[in-house]
N, C-alpha and C positions, 0 to 999 in steps of 0.2 A: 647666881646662875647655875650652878654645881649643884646648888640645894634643888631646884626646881628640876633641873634634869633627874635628877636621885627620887622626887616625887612620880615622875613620869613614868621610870624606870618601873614603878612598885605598882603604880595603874594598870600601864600593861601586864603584867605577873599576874595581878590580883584576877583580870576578865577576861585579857585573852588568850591565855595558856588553858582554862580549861575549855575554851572552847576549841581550839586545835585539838588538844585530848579528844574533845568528844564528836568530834565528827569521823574520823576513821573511826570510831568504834562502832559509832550506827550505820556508819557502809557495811563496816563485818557483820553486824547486826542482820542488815536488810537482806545480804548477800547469804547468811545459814537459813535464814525464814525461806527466801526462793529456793533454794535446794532442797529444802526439807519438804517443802509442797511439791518438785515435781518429783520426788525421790517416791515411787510406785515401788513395796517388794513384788519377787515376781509369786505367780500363784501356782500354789501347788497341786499338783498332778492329781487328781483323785478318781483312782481306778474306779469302773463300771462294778455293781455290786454282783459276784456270781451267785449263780445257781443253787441250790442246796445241793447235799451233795445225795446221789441216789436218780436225782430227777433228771429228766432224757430231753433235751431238745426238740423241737417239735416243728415239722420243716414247712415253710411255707407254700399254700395250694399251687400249682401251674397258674399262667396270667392264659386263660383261653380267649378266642381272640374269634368275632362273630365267623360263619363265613363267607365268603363272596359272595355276591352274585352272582347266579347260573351253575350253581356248586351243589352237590345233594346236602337237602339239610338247609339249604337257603329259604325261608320266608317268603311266600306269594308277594306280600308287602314290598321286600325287598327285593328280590326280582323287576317289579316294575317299575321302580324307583328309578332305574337305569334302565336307559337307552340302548340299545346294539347299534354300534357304528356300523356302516357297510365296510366290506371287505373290500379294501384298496386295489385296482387292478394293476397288475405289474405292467410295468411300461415294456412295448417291444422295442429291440437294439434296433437304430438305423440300419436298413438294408446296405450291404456293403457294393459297394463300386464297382462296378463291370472291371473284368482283370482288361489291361489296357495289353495291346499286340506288342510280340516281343518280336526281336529278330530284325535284321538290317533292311532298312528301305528297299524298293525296286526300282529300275530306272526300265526303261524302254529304249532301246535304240533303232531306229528306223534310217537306213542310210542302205543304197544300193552297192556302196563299194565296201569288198573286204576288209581292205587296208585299215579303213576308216573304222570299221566295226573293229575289228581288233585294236587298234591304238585307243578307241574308248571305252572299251571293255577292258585294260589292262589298267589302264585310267583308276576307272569306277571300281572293279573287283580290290582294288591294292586299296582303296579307303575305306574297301567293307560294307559296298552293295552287291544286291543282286541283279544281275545285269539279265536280259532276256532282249533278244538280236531279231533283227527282220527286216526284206530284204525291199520292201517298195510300203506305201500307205494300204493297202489292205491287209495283207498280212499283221500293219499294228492295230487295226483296229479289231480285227479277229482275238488278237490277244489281249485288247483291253478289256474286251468282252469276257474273255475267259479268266485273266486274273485282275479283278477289281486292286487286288490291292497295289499297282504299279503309282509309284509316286508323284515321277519325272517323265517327261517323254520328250527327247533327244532327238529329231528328226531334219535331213537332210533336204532342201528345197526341190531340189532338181534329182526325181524317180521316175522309172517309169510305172507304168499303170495308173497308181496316182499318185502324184505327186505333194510336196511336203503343205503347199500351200490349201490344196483340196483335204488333205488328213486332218491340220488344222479346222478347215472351218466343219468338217464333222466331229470331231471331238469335242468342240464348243456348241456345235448344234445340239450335240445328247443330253437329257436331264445327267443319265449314270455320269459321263465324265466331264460336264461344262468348265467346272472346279479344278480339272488338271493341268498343272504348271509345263510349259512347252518351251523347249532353247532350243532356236532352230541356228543351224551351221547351213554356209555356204561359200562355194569359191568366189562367188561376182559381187563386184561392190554395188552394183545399179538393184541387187535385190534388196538393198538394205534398207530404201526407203518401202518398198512396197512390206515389207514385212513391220515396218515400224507402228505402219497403222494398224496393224490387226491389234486386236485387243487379245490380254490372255500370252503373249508372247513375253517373256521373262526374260530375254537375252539371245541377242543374235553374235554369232562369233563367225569369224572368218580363217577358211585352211588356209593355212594350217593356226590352228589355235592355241595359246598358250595355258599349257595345261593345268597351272595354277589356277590361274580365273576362271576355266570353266570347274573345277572343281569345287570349287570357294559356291560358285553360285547354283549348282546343282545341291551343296549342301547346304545353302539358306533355305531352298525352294522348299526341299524334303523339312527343314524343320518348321516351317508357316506350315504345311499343309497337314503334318503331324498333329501340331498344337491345333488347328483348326478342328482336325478329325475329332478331336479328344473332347472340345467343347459343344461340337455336334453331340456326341456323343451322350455327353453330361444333360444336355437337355433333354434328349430324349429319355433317358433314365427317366427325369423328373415329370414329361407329363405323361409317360404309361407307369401306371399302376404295377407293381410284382405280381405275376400272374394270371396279366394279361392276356 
């Protein structure tokens, strides 16, 4: 048993030791051959040959470049070659917007009693209208005749000459003022329905009135009739022409 082991022993010796030996050595082997093939030395520099010495450089022509068309010196040929665009017409700026009126509203008041005219003119003047007074219905319509631009018209039922209800139905009769907003005040409650029906009446208040409210609503009036004016106003810009 010992002998045949001791034969085994000298087997392996004999074939497989140099083949252990020789395989790391062909990996070393395989391993200098790749290196050696990608191992590139680098290349050397090799200056541009100069000039002899004596001899002068010699500088190259300008690069000339055709010219335009429509240029002196341009080719019939090439002239026609090209088209002439038309000259673009410069666009004119929108006409600018009618300057809109400055300055505080006007009311009208139409009432026979002083008291009355002053308590609403102390009113109106402290919120920053212009107040203009008169003393029966003719006298307002004189002035609405004369300042187009009153806003409001404030008028008392019971005048003499005429009276607040005949003012009304002329001031709605007229193309100039149909448009003009009316708060008529009175002391009787039996006129409250007859005024209710008129059309164009905006507010009836009773003396003595609370001067918040009619304030409140003489300033809505003025601002509908304002905005109103202004979009008149806009349309008619747009269909007259500038220069009309």
């Amino acid at each position: 048993m010992e002998s045949m082991f001791h034969e085994l022993q000298e087997l392996l010796g004999a074939y497989l030791m140099p083949v252990l030996i020789a395989i790391p050595l062909a990996i070393i082997v395989l391993i200098a051959a790749f290196k050696r093939d990608d191992y590139r030395p680098p290349r050397e520099y090799t200056p541009p040959p100069r000039p002899p010495e004596g001899t002068r450089r010699t500088a190259q022509p300008p690069v000339v470049l055709p010219p335009l068309p429509g240029t002196p010196g341009a080719g019939p040929s090439m002239a026609s070659a090209f088209v002439t665009a038309p000259t673009p017409t410069p666009m004119q700026p929108p006409a600018a917007p009618a300057a809109e009126p400055d300055g505080p509203a006007t009311v009208l008041i139409a009432d026979d009693s002083a008291v009355v005219r002053t308590k609403l003119r102390r009113l109106l003047e402290g919120a920053g209208f212009v107040v203009v007074q008169v003393n029966d219905g003719n006298e307002a319509l004189a002035q609405l005749e004369e300042k187009p631009e009153i806003a409001v018209l404030i008028t008392d039922l019971e005048m003499p000459n005429k009276d607040g209800f005949e003012l009304i139905a002329d001031v709605h009769g007229s193309l100039t003022t149909e448009d003009l907003p009316v708060i008529a005040i009175t002391g009787h409650d039996e006129l409250h329905g007859r005024v209710g029906q008129i059309e164009g009446v905006y507010g009836i208040f009773k003396k003595p009135w609370n001067d918040r409210e009619l304030l409140k609503r003489v300033e809505s009036l003025v601002h509908l009739r304002t905005a109103a004016s202004r979009r008149q106003r806009r349309v008619t810009d747009m269909r007259v022409p500038p220069g009309a």
